[in-house]
DSSP file (Angstrom, degrees, kcal/mol; ACC not computed):
  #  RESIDUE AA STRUCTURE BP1 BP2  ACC     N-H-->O    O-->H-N    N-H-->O    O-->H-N    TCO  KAPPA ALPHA  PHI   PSI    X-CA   Y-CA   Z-CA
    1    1 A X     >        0   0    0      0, 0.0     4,-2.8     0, 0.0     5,-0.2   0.000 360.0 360.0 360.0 -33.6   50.8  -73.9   15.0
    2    2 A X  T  4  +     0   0    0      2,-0.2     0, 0.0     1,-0.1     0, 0.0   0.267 360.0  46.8-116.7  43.4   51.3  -70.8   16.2
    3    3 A X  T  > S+     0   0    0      2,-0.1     4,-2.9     3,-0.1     5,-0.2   0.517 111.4  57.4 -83.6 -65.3   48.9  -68.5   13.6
    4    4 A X  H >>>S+     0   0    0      1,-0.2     4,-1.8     2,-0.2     3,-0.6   0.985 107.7  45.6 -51.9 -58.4   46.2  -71.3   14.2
    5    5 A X  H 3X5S+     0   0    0     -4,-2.8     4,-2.2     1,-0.2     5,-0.2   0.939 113.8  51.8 -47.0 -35.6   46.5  -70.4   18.2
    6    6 A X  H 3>5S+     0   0    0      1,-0.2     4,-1.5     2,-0.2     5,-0.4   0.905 109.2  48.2 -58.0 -37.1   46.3  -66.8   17.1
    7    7 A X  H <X5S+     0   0    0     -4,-2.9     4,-0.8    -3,-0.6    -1,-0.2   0.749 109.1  53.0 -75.4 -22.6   43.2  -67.5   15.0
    8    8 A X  H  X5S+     0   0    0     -4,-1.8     4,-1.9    -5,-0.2     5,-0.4   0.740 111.4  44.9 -88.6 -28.3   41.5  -69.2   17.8
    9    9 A X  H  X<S+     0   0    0     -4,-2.2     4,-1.7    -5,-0.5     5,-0.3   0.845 103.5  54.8 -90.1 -11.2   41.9  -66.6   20.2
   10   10 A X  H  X S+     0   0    0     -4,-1.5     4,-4.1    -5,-0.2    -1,-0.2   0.911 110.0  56.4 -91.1 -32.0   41.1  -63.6   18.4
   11   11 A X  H  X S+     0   0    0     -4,-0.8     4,-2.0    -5,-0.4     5,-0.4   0.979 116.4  36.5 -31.7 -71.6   37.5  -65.8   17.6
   12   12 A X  H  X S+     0   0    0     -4,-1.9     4,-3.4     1,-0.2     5,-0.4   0.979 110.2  58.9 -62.1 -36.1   37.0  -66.1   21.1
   13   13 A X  H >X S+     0   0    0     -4,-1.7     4,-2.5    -5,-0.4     3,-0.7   0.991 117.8  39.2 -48.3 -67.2   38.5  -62.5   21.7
   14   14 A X  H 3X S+     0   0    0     -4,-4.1     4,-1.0    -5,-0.3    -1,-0.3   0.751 110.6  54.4 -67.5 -12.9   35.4  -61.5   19.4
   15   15 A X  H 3X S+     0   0    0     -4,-2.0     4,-1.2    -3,-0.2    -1,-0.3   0.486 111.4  45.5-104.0  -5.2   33.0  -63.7   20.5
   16   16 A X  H <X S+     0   0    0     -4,-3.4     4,-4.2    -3,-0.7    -2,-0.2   0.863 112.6  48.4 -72.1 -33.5   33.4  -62.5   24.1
   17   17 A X  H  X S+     0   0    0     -4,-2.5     4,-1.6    -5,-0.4    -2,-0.2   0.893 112.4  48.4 -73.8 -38.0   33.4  -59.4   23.3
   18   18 A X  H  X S+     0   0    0     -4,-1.0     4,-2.1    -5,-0.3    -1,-0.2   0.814 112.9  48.5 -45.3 -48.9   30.2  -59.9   21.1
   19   19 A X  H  < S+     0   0    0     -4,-1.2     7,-0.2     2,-0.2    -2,-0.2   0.987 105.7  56.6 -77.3 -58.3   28.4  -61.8   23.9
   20   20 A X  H  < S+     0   0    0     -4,-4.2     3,-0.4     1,-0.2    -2,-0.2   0.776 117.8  39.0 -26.3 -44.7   29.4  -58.8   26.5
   21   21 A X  H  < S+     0   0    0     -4,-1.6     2,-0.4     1,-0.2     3,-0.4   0.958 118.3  46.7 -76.1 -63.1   27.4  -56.3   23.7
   22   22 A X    >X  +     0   0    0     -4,-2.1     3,-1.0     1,-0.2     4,-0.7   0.110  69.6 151.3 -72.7  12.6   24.5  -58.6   22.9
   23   23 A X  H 3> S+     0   0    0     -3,-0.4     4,-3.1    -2,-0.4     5,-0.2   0.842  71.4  54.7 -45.1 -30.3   23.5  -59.8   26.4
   24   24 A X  H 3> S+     0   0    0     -3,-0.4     4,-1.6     2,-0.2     5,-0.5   0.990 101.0  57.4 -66.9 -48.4   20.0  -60.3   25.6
   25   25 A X  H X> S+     0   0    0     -3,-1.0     4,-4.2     1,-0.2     3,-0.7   0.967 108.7  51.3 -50.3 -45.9   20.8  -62.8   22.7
   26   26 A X  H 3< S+     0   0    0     -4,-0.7    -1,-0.2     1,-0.3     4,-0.2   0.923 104.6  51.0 -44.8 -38.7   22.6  -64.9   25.0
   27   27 A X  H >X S+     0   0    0     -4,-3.1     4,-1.7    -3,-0.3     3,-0.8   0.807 110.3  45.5 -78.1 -19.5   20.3  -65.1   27.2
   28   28 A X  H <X S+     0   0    0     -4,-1.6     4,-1.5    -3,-0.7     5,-0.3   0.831 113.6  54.8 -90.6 -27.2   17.4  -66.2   24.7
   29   29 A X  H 3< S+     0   0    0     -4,-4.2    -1,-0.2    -5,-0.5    -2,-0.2   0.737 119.6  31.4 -74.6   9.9   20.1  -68.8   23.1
   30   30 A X  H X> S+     0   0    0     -3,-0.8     4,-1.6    -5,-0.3     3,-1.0   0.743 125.4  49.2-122.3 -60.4   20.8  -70.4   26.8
   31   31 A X  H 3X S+     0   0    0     -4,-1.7     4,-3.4     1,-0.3    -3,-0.2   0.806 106.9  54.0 -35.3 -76.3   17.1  -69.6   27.8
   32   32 A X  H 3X S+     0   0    0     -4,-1.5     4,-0.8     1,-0.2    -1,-0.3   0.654 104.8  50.2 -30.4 -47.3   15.4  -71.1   24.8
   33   33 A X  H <> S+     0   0    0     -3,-1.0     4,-4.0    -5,-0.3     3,-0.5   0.907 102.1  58.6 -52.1 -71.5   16.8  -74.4   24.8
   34   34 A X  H  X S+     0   0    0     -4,-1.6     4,-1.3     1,-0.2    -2,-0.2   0.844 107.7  52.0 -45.5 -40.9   16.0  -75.1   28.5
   35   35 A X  H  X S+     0   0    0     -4,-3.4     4,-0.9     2,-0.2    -1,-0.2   0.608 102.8  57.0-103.1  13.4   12.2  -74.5   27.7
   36   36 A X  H  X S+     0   0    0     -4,-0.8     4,-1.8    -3,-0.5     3,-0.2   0.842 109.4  48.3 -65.0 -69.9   12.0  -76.7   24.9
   37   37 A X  H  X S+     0   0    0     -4,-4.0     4,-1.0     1,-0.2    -2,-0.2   0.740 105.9  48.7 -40.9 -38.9   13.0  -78.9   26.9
   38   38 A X  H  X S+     0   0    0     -4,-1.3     4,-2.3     2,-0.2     3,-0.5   0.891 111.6  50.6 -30.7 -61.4   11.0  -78.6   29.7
   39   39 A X  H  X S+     0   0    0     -4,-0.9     4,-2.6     1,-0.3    -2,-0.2   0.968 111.7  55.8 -64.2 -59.9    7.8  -78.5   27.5
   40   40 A X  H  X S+     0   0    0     -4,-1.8     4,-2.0     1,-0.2    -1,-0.3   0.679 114.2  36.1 -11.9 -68.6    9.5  -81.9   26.0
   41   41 A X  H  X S+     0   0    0     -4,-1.0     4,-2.3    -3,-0.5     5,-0.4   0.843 115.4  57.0-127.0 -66.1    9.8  -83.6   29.4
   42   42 A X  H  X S+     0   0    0     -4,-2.3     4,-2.9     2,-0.2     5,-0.4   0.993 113.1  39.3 -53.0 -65.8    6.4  -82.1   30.6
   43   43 A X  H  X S+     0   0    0     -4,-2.6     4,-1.8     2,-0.2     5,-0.3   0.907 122.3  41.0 -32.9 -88.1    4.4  -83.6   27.6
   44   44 A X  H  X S+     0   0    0     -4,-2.0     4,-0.9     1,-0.2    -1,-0.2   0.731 112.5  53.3 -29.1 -42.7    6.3  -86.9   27.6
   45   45 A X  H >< S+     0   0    0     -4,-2.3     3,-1.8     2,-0.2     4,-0.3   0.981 117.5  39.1 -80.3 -85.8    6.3  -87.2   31.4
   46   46 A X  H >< S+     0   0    0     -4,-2.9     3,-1.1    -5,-0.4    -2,-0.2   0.812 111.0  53.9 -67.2 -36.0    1.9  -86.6   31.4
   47   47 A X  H 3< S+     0   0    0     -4,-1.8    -1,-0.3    -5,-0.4     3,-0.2   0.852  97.6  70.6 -84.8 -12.0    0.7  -88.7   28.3
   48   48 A X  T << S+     0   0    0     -3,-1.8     2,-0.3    -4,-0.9    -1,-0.3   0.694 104.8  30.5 -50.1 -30.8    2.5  -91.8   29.5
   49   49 A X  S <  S-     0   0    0     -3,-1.1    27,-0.3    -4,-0.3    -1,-0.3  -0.839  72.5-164.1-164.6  90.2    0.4  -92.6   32.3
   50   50 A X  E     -a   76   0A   0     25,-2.0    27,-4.3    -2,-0.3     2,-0.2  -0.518  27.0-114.2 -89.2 162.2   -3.0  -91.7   31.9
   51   51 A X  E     +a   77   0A   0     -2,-0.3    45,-1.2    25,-0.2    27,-0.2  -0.620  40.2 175.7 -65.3 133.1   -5.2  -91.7   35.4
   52   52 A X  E     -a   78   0A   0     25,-1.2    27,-0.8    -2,-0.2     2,-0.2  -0.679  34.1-124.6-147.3 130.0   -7.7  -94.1   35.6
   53   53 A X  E     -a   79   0A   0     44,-0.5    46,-2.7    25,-0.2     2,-0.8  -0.110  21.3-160.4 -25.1  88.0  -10.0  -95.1   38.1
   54   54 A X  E     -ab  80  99A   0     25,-2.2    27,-2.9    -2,-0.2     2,-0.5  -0.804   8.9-175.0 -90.6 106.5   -9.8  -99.1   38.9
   55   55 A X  E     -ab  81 100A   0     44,-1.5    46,-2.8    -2,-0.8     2,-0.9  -0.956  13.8-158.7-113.6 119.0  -13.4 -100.7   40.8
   56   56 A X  E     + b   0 101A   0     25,-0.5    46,-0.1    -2,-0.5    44,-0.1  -0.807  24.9 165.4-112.3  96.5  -12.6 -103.7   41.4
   57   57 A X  S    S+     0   0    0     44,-3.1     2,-0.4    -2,-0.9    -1,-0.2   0.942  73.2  58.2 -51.6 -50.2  -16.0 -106.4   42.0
   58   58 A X        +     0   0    0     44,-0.2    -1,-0.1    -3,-0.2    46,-0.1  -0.807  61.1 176.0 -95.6 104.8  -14.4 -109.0   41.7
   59   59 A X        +     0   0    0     -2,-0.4     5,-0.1     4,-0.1    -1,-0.1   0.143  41.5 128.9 -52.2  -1.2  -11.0 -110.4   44.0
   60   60 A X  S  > S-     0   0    0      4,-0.1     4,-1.4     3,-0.0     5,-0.1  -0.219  83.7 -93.4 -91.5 166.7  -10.3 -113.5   42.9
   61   61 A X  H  > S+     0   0    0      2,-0.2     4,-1.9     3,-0.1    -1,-0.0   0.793 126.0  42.0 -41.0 -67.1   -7.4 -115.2   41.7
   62   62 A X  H >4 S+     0   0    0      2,-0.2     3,-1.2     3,-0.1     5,-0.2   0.687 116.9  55.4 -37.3-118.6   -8.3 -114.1   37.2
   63   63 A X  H 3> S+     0   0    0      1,-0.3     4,-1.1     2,-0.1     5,-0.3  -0.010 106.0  45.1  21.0 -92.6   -9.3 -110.4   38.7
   64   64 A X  H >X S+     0   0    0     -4,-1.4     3,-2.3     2,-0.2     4,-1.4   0.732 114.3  48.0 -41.7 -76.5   -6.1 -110.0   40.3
   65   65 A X  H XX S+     0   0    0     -4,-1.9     3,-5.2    -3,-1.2     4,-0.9   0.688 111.2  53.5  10.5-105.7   -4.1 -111.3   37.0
   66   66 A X  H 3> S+     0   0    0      1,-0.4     4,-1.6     2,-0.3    -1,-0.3   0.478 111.8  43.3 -16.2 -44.6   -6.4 -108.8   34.8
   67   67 A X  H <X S+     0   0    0     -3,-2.3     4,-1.4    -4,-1.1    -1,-0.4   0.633 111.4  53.0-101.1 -29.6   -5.3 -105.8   37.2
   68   68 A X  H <X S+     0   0    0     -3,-5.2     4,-1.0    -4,-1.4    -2,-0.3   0.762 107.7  61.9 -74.9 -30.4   -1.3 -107.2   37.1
   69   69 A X  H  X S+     0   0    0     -4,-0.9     4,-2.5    -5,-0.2    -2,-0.3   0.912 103.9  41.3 -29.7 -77.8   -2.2 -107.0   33.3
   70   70 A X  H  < S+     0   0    0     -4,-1.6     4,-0.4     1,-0.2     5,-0.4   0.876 109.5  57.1 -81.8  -9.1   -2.8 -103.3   33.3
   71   71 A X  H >< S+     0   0    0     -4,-1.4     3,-0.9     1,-0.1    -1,-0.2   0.883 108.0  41.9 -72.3 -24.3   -0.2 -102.4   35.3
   72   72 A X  H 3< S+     0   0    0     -4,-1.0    -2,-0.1     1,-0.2    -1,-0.1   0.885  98.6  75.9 -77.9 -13.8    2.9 -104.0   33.2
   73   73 A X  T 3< S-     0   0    0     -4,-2.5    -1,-0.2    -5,-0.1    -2,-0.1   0.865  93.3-164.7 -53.0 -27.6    0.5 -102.3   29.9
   74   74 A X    <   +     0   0    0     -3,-0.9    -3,-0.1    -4,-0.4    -2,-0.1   0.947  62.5  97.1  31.2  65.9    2.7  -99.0   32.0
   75   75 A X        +     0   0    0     -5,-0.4   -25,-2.0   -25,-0.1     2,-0.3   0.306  66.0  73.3-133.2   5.0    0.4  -96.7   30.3
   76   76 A X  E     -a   50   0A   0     -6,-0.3     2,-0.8   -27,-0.3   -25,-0.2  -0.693  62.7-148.9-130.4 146.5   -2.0  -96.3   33.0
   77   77 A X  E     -a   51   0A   0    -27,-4.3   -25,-1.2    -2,-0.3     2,-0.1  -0.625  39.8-158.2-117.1  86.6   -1.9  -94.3   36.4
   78   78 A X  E     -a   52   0A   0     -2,-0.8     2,-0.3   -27,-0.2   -25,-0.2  -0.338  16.8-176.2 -98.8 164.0   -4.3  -96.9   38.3
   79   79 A X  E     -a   53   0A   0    -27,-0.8   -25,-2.2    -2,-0.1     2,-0.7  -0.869  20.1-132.1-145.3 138.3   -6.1  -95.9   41.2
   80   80 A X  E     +a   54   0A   0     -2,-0.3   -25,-0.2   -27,-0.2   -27,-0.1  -0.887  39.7 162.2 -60.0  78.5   -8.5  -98.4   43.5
   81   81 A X  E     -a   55   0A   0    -27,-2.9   -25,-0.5    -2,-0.7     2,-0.2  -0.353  41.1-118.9-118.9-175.3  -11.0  -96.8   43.9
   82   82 A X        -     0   0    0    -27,-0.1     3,-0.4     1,-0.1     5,-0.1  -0.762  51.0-103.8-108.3 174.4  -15.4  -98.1   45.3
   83   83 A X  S  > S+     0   0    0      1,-0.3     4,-2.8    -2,-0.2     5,-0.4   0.816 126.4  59.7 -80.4 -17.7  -17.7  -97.3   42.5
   84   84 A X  H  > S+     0   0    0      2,-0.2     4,-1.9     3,-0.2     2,-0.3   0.912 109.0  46.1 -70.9 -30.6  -19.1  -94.2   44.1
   85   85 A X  H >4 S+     0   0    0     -3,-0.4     3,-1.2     2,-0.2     2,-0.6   0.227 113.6  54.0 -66.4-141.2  -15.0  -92.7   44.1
   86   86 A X  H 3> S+     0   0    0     -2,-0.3     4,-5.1     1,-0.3     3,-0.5  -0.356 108.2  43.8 -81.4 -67.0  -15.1  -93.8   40.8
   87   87 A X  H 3X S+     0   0    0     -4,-2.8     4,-3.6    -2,-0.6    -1,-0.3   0.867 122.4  38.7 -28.9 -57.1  -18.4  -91.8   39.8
   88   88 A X  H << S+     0   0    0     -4,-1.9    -1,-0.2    -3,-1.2    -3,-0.1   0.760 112.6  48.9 -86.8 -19.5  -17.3  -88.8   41.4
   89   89 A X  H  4>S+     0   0    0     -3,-0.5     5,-1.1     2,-0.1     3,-0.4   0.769 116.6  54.0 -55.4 -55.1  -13.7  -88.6   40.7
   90   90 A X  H ><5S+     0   0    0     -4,-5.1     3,-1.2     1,-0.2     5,-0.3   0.933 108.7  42.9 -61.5 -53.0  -15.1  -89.3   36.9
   91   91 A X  T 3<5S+     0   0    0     -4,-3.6    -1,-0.2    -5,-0.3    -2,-0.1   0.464  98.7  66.5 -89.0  34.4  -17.4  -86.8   36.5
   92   92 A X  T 3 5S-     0   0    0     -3,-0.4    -1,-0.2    -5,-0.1    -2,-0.2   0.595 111.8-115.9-108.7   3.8  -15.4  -84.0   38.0
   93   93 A X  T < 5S+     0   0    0     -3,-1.2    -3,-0.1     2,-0.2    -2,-0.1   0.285  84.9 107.9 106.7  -5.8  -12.8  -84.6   34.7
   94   94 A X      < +     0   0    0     -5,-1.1     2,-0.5     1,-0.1    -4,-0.1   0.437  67.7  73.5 -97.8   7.3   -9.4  -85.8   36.6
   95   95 A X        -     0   0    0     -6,-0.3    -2,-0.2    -5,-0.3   -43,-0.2  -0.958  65.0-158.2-135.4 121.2   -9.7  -89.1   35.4
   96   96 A X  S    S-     0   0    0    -45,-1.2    26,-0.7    -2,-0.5     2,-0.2   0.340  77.8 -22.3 -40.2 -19.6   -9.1  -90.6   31.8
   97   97 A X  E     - C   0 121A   0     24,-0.2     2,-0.5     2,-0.1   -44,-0.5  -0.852  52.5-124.0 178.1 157.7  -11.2  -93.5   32.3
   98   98 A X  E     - C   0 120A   0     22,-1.6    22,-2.6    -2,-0.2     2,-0.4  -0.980  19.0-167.3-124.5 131.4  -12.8  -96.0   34.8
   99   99 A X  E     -bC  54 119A   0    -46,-2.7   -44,-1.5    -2,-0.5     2,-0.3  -0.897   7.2-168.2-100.9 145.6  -12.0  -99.4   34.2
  100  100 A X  E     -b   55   0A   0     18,-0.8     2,-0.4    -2,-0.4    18,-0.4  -0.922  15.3-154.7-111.8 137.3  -14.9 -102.7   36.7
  101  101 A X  E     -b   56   0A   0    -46,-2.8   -44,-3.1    -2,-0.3     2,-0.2  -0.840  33.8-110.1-107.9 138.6  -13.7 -105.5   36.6
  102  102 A X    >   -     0   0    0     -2,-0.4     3,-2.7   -45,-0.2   -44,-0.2  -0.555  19.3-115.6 -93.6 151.0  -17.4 -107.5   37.2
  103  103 A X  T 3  S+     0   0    0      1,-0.2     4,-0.3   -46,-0.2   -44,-0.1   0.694 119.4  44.2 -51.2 -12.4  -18.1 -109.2   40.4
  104  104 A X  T 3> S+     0   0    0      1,-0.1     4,-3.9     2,-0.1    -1,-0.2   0.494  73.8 120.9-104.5  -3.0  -18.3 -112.8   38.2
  105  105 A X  H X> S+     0   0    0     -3,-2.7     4,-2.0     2,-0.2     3,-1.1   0.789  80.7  30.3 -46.2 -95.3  -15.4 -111.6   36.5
  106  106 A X  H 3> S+     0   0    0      1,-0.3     4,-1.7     2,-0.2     5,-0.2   0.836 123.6  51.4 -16.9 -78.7  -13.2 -115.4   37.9
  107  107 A X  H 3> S+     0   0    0     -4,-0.3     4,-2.3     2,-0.2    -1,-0.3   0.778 107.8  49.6 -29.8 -52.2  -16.6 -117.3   37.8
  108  108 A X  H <<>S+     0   0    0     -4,-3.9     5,-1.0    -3,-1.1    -2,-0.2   0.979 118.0  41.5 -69.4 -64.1  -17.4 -116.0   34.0
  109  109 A X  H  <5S+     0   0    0     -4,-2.0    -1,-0.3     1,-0.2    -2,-0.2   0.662 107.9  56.3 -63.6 -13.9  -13.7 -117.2   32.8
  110  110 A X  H  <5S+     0   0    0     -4,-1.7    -1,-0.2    -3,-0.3    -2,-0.2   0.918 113.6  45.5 -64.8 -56.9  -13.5 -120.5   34.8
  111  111 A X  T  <5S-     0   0    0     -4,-2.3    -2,-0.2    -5,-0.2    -1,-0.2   0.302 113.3-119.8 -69.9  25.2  -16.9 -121.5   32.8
  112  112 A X  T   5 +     0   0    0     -5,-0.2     2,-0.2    -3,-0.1    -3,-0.2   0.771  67.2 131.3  43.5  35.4  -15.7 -120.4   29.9
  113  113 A X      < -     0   0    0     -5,-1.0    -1,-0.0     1,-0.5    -2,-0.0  -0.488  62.4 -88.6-111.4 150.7  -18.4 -117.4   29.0
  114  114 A X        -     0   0    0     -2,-0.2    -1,-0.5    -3,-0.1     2,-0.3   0.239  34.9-151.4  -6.0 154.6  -17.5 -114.0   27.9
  115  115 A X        -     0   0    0     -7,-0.1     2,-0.5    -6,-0.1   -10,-0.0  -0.718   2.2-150.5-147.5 159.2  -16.9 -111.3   30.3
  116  116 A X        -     0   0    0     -2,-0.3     2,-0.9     2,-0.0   -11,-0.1  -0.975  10.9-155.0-122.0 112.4  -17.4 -107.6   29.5
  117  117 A X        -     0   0    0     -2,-0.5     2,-0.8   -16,-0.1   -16,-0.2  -0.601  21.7-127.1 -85.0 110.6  -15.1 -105.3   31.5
  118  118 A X        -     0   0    0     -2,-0.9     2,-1.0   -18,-0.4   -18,-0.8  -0.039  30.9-180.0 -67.3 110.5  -16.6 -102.3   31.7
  119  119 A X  E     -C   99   0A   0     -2,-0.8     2,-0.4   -20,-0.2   -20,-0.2  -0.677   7.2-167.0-140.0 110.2  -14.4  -99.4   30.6
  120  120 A X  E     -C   98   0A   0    -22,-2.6   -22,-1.6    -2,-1.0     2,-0.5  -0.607  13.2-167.4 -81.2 114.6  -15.7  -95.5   30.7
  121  121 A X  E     -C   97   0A   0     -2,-0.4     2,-1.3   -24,-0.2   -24,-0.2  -0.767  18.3-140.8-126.1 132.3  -13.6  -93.2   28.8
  122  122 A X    >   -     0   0    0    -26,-0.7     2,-2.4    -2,-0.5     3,-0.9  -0.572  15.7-165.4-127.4 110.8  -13.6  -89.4   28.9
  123  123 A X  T 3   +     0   0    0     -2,-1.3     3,-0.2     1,-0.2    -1,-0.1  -0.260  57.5 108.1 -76.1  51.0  -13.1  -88.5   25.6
  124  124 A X  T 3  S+     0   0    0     -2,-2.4     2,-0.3     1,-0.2    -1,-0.2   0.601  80.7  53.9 -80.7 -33.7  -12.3  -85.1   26.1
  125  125 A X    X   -     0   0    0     -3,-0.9     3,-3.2     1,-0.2     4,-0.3  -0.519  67.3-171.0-106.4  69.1   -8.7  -85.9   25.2
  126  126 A X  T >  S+     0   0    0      1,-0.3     3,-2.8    -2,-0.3     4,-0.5   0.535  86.8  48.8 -36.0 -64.1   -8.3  -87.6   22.1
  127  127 A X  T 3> S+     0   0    0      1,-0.2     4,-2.2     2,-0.2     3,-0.5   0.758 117.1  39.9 -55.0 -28.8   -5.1  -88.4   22.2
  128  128 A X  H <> S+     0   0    0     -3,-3.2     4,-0.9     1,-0.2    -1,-0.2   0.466 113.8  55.7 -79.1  -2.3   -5.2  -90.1   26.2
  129  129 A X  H <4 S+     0   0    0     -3,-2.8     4,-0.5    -4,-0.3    -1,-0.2   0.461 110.9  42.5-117.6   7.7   -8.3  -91.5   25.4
  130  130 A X  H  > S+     0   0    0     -4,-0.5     4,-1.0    -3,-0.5    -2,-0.2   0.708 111.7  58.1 -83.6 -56.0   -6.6  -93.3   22.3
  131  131 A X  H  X S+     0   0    0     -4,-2.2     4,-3.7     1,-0.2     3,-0.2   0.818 104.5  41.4 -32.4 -62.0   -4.1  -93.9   24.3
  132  132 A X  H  X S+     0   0    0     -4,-0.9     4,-1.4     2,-0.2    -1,-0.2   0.920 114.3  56.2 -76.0 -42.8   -6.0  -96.0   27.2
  133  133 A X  H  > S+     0   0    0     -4,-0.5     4,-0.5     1,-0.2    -2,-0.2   0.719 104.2  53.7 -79.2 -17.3   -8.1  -98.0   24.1
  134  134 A X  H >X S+     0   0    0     -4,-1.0     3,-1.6    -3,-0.2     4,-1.2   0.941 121.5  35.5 -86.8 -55.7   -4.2  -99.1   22.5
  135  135 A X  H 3X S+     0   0    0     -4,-3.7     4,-6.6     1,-0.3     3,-0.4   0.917 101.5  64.6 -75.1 -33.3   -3.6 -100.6   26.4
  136  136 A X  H 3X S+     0   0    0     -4,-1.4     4,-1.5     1,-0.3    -1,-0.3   0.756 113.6  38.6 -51.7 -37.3   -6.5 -101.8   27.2
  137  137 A X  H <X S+     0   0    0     -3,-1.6     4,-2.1    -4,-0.5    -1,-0.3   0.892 110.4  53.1 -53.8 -53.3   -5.8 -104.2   24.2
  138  138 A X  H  X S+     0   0    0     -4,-1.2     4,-1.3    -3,-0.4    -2,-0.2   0.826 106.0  59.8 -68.3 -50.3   -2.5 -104.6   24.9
  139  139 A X  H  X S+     0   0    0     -4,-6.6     4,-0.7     1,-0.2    -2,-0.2   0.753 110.0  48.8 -44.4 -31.7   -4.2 -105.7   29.0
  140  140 A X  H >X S+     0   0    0     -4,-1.5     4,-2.3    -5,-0.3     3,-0.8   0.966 108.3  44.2 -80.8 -47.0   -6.0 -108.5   27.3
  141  141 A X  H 3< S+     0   0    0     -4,-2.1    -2,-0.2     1,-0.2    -1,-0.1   0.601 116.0  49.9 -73.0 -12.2   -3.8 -110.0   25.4
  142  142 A X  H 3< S+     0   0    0     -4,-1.3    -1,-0.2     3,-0.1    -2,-0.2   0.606 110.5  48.5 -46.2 -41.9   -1.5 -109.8   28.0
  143  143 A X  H X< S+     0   0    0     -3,-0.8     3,-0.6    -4,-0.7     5,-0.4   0.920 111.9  47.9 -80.3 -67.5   -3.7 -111.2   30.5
  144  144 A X  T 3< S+     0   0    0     -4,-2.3     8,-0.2     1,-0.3    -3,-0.1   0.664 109.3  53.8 -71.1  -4.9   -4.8 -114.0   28.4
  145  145 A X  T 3  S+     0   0    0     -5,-0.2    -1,-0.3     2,-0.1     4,-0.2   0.645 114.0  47.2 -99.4  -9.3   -1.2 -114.9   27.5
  146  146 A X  S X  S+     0   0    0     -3,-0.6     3,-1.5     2,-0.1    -2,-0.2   0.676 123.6  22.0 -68.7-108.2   -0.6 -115.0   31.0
  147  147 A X  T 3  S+     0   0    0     -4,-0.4    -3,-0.2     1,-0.2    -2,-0.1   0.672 133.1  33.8 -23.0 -55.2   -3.7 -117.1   32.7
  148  148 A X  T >>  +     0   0    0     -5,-0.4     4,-1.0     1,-0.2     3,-0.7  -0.009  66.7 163.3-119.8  58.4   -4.7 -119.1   29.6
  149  149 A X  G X4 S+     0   0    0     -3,-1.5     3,-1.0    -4,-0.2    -1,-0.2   0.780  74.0  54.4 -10.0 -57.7   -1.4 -119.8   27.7
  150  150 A X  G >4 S+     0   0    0      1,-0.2     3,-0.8     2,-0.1    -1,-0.2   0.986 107.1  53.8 -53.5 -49.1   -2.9 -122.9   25.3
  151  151 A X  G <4 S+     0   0    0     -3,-0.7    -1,-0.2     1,-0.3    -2,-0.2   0.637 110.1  51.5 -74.0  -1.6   -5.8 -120.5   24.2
  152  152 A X  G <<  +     0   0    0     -3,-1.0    -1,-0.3    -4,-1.0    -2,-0.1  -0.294  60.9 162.9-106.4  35.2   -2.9 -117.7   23.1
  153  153 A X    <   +     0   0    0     -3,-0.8     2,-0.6     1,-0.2    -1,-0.1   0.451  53.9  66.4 -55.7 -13.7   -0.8 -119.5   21.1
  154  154 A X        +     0   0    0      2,-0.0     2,-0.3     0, 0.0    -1,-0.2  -0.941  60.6 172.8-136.2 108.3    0.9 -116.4   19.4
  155  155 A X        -     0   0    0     -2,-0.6    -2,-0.0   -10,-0.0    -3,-0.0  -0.924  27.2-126.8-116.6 119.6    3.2 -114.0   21.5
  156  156 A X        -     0   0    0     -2,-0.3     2,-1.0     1,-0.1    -2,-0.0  -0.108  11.7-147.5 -49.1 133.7    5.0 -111.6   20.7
  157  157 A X        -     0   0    0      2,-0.0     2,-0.2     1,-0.0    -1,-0.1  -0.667  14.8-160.5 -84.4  85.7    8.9 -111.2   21.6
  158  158 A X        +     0   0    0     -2,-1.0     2,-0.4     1,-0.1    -1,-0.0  -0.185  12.8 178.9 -75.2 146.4   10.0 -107.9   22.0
  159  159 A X        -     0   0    0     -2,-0.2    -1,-0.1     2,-0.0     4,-0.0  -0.477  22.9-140.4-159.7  98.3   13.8 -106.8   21.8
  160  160 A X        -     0   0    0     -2,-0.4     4,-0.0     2,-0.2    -2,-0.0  -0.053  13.0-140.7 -12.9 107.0   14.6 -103.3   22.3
  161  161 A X  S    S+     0   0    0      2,-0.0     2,-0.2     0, 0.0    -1,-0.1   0.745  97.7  26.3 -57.1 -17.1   17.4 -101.7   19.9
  162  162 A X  S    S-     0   0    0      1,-0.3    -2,-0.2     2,-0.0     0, 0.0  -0.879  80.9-121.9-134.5-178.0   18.2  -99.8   23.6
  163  163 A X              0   0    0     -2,-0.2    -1,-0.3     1,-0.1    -3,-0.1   0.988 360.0 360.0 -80.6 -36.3   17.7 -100.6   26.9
  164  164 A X              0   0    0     -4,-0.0    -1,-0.1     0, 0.0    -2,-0.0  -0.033 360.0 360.0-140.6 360.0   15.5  -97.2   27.6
C-alpha cells in the first residue's frame, strides 16, 4: 500500500510540475473543450427553432387548431405578424419562412374542399429550410389528428428511450 501511495504521488509530483512548465498546453486543453462546446450548444440551440413569420386571415375555431399545430411541431420560432410585417420582415432575410393561414381557411374545411396554406420559404439555408418543410408535415398531420380524428385513422405513439 504504501509503494502504490508513493507511485501516485510522484505522478502528481510530475504532473504538477509538468503543468507549472507547459502553461500554454494547459491552457489550450481546459480552453479547447469549453469552445467545442459552446459552438455545440450555439448550433443546436439556433437550428431548433427556425423564425417564421405567422399571417393569420383567418380566426376561427380550425385556424386556431392549425396554429396550436405548429407550435407543439417545436421546430418553429412563430411570430404574428399582418401581411405587410410579414413582407418586410421576409425580404430583409431574418425570417425562414412565412406561413397564411387563408381567410376561408375554417369555411374551406367545414365544407370539406381543400385548403392551400400558403408557405414562403427562404431557401438560403438548406438545412432550416429543410427543416421548416419536415414540420410543416409533421403540423398537418398533427392538426388533422387533432380536429378530424375519423379521417386520421393512423397515429403514431411516441415513447422516448429518455425523458430529454
Amino acid at each position: 500500500m504504501e509503494s502504490s501511495l508513493r507511485v501516485v504521488l510522484a505522478c502528481c509530483n510530475k504532473d504538477l510540475k509538468s503543468a507549472l512548465t507547459e502553461r500554454l498546453s494547459v491552457f489550450q486543453s481546459c480552453v479547447l473543450p469549453i469552445n467545442y462546446l459552446l459552438l455545440m450548444c450555439i448550433m443546436t440551440l439556433s437550428g431548433s427553432n427556425a423564425p417564421v413569420a405567422v399571417v393569420m386571415q383567418d380566426h376561427g375555431f380550425y385556424a386556431r387548431q392549425f396554429f396550436q399545430a405548429m407550435e407543439e411541431a417545436h421546430s418553429f420560432r412563430l411570430e404574428l405578424v399582418t401581411p405587410a410585417q410579414a413582407k418586410k420582415v421576409y425580404t430583409s432575410g431574418k425570417l425562414v419562412a412565412v406561413v397564411t393561414i387563408p381567410a376561408d381557411f375554417d369555411q374551406q374545411l367545414q365544407m370539406q374542399h381543400p385548403v392551400s396554406v400558403a408557405l414562403h420559404l427562404n431557401n438560403v439555408q438548406e438545412d432550416a429550410t429543410d427543416d421548416v418543410r419536415r414540420a410543416m408535415a409533421l403540423t398537418i398531420t398533427t392538426f388533422y389528428a387533432h380536429a378530424f380524428p375519423a379521417q386520421v385513422t393512423i397515429v403514431p405513439i411516441e415513447h422516448d428511450l429518455y425523458a430529454q
